[in-house]
N, C-alpha and C positions, 0 to 999 in steps of 0.2 A: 308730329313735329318734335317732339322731344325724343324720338326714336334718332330723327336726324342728328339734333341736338348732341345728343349723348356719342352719338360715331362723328361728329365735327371734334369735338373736344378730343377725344382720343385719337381721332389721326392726327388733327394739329401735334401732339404731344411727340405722335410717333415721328413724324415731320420734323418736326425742330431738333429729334434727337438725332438723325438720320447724318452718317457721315460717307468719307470717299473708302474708310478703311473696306476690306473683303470684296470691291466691286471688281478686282481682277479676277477672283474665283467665279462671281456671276456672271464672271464671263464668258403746189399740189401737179398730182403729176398722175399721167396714165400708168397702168401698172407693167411698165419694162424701167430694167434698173439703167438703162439711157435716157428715159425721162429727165427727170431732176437733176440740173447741171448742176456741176460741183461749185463752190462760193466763188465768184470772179469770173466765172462764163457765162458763154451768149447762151441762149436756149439753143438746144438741137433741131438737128431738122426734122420734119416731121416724118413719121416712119413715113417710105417706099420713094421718097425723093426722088434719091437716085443721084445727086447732084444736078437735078434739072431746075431750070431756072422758075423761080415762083410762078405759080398759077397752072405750070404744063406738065403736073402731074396727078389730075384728077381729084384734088381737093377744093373743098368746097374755097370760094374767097368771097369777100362783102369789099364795098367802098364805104367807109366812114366818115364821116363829119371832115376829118382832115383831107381827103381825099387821095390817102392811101390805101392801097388795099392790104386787107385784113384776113393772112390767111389760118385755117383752122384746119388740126387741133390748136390751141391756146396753151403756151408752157408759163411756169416760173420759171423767172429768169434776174440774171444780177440785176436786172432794169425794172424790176416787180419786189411789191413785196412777198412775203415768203409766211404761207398761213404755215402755222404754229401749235400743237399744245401742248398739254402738261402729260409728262411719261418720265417715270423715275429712269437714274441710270442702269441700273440692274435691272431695267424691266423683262421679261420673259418671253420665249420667244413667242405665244399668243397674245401678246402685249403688242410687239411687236409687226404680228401680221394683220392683228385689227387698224391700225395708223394707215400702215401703207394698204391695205386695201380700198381706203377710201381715199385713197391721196396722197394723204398727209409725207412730206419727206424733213421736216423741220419741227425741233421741240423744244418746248422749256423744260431742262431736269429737274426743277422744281427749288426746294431749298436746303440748302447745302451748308453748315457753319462750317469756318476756316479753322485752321491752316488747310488750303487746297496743299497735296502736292500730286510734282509730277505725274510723277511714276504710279498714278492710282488714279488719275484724271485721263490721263490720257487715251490708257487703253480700254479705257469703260466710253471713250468718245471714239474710239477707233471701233472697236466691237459694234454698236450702234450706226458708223456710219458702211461697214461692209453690211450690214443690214438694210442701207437706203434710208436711214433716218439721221440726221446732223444735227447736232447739237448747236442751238446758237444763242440758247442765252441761260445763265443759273442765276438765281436769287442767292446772296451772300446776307446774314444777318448782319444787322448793325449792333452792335452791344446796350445794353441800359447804359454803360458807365462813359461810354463815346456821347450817347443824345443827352443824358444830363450833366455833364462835363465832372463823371466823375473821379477819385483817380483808379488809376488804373486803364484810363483810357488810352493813355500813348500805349502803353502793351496793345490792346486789343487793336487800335488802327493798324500797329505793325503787321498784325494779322493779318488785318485785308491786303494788309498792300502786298504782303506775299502772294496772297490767295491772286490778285490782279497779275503778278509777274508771271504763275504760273499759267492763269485763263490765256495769257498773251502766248507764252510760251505753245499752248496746248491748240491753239486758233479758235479758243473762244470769242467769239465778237463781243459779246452784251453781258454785262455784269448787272443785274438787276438788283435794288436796295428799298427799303422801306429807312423812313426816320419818324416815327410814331413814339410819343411821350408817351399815350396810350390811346387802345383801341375801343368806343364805344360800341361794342358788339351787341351790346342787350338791348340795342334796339330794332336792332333787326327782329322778324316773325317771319312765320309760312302763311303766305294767302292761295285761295283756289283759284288756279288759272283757268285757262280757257278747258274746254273737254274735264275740268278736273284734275289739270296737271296741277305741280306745286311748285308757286314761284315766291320770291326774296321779294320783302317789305319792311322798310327803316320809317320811322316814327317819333321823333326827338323828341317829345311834347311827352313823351312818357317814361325818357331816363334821362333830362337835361337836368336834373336838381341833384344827381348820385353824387356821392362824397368821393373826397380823394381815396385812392390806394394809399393804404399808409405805407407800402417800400417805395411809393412812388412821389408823393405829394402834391403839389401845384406849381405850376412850373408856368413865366408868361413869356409869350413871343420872343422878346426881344431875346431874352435868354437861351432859347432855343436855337435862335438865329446864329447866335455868335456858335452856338455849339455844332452846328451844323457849317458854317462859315471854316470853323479849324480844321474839323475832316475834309472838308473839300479839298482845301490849301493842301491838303497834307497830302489825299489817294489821287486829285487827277494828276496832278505830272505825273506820277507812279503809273495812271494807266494810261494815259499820253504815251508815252516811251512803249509802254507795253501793245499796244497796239488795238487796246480795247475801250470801248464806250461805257460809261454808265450811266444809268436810267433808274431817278427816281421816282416811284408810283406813289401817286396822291394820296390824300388821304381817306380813306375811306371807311366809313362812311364820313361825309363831308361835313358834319357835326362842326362849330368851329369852337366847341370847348368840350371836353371828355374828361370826366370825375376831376374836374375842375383846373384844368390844364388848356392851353392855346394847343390849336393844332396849328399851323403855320402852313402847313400844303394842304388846307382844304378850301382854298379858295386862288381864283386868277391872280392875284396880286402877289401872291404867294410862289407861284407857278415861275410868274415870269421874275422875280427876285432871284429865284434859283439861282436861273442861266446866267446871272451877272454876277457871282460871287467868284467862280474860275470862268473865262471867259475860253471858252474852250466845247469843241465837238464833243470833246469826250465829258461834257460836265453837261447833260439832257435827262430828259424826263421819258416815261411811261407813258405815253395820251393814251389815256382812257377817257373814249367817247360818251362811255354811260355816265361817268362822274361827273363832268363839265356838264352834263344836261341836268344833273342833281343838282349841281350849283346854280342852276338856271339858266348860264351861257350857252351860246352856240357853238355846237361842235365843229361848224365847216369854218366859225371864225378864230376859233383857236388853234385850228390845223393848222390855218393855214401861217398863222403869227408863229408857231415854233417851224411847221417845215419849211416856212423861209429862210429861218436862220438854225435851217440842219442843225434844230436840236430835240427832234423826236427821234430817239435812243432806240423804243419798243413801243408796241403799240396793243391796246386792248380796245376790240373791236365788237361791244355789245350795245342795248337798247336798255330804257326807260321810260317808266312816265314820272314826270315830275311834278307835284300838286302845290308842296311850299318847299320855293329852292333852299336847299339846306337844309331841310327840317322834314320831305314826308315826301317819300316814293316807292315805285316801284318797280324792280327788274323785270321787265315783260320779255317776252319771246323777244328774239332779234328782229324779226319780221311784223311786230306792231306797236313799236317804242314812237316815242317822238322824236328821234333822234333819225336827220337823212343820211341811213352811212350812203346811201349812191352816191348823193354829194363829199360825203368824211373821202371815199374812195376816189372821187375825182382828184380832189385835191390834196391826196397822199399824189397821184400820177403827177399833178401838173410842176410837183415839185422834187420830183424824183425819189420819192422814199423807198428804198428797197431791202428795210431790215422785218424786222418778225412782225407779225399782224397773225394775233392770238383771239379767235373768237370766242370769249369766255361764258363761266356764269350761264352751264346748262343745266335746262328746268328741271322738274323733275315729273318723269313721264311711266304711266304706269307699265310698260312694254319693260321699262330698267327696274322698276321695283319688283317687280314677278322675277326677278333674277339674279340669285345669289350676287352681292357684289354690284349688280350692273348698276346700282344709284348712289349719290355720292360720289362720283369721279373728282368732283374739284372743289371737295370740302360741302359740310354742312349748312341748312340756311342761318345757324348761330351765326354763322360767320360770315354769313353775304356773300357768298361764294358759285350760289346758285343750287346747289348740292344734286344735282343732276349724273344721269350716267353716259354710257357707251353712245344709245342712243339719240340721246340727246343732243350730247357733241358732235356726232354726225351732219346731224340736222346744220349746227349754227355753221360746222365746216364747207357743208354744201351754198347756203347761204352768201357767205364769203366770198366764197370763189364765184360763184354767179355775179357777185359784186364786179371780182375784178376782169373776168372777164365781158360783163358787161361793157365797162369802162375803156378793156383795151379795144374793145371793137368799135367804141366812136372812129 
């Protein structure tokens, strides 16, 4: 655990310090580069068609629940959501071939601080997408001095909003954001999973009494609110115009006080306050399934309250068990949470969600620890991240897509 630990803390470091500078020097779908329709197409036909009319070219077909027929293979398509993970922009080209050989044609580059530009965003998203990978959504930091309203804060909004003109510019869709006063991390631990894997466990009962950060201090709700209320006003028109969404990811862990500050997004109430501050598509959330089931709520009913009113931005599509909501759970394998994503997936289809859906937060399996690298792909369990590798990710990816095309085949 502390070996984890210790490589959480040091990629976070390296992570935060990570920009667009030199990326021009580094410069789900079957595996043909027809597969994966480019953003705003239908899916293609299926190989050997021919232009024959459906059913009269030797592929398998089912009648579904609706009583259409259902023919396969099954693509992504502008009408699906679009599985997702995390892969730097500079990634390499065996970076590269592990993604798309399992599928994967869509990613989050991870996090990025501002100023984006251009001329350095661009061709690190072009490089990648003649690779069969597209880029569709980056994490942008938010500033300490924006979430506590301090000054210096109009400078750094001016930033993002750059950073948004150019995501627009560049056809990034999804501008992903955190607004954390602070993170209770030290309550997370590693527990032993199933076979002996290593999974993520939060436990409030054992760092709800930590003292402020003295750079940071104590800081309540309402105060935050408004601070978050002015950035809104300020970046969505900015990415209204620009042609992009943003999506902010809860809080997590769902803690609803950290070294003695409000968290304001770790709860439902919180959630749907958001979306009423700019009343606007492009002013939506992250739904992460695993945190709503840490709060105690239902996942299939909070899907369906934000994709009614098309304001799930991105989506994180993991498991839980929850024992006291708020206070004590744990990251279990996707496949034995309390959480029904068959249903989270129904009800992404019935309301047409077709932006990223990231299966997160892989375990950790001894097949990636035997392998320089292979564990740890998505952060340490300091950080509730899951700290899982290659393999792992595989797994929740395969998962996923069984999900959705389960779903499309009602």
């Amino acid at each position: 655990m502390s070996k984890n630990r210790r490589y959480f803390i040091k990629k976070s470091a390296a992570l935060a310090a990570l920009s667009l500078a030199g990326l021009n020097a580094a410069s789900a779908a079957p595996p043909t580069a027809s597969s994966i329709p480019p953003a705003g197409s239908a899916a293609p036909p299926a190989p050997g068609a021919s232009g024959k009319a459906p059913g009269s070219n030797g592929i398998d077909t089912a009648t579904g629940r609706s009583g259409q027929k259902v023919h396969w293979p099954l693509y992504e398509s502008d009408k699906t959501p679009k599985i997702v993970v995390n892969c730097p922009l500079n990634a390499d080209e065996a970076a590269i071939r592990r993604w798309r050989q399992i599928g994967v044609g869509h990613i989050n580059a991870g996090i990025i601080p501002g100023p984006w530009k251009e001329n350095e965003l661009r061709p690190a998203m072009d490089r990648l997408k003649e690779k069969e990978l597209q880029v569709i959504n980056i994490m942008h930091p938010v500033s300490i001095n924006t979430i506590l309203g301090r000054e210096g804060r109009d400078a750094d909004i001016a930033v993002f909003q750059e950073s948004l003109r150019v995501a627009g510019a560049c056809g990034l869709p999804t501008v992903e954001y955190n607004f954390y006063v602070d993170r209770l991390i030290e309550g997370y631990y590693e527990e032993v999973g199933r076979g002996g894997s290593g999974i993520t466990a939060f436990d409030n009962s054992k760092v709800s009494n930590l003292p402020a950060k003295p750079d940071i201090g104590i800081h309540r709700g309402e105060e935050i609110w408004a601070n978050l209320s002015y950035f809104l006003r300020a970046v969505i028109p900015v990415a209204e115009k620009a042609g992009v969404r943003m999506a902010l990811h809860p809080n997590d862990p769902v803690a609803q006080i950290s070294h003695g500050s409000d968290q304001i997004m770790a709860n439902l109430a919180g959630w749907k306050r958001l979306i009423t501050i700019v009343d606007s598509p492009a002013n939506g959330i992250t739904f992460d399934c695993g945190v709503t089931r840490e709060m105690g709520e239902d996942p299939v009913e909070v899907c369906q309250y934000f994709a009614s009113r098309d304001r799930i931005n991105h989506m994180h599509y993991r498991n839980v068990i929850s024992d006291i909501p708020y206070e004590k759970y744990h990251e279990v394998f996707i496949d034995e949470g309390q959480v029904n994503l068959f249903a989270v997936m129904q009800e992404l289809y019935r309301h047409g969600y077709n932006r990223g859906l990231y299966p997160e937060h892989p375990h950790i399996l001894d097949y990636d620890r035997d392998r320089p690298g292979g564990s740890n792909l998505s952060g340490g369990v300091a950080g509730g991240g899951g700290g899982g590798g290659y393999t792992a990710q595989a797994f929740n990816v395969a998962f996923a897509r069984a999900m959705m095309w389960a779903v499309m085949s009602l």
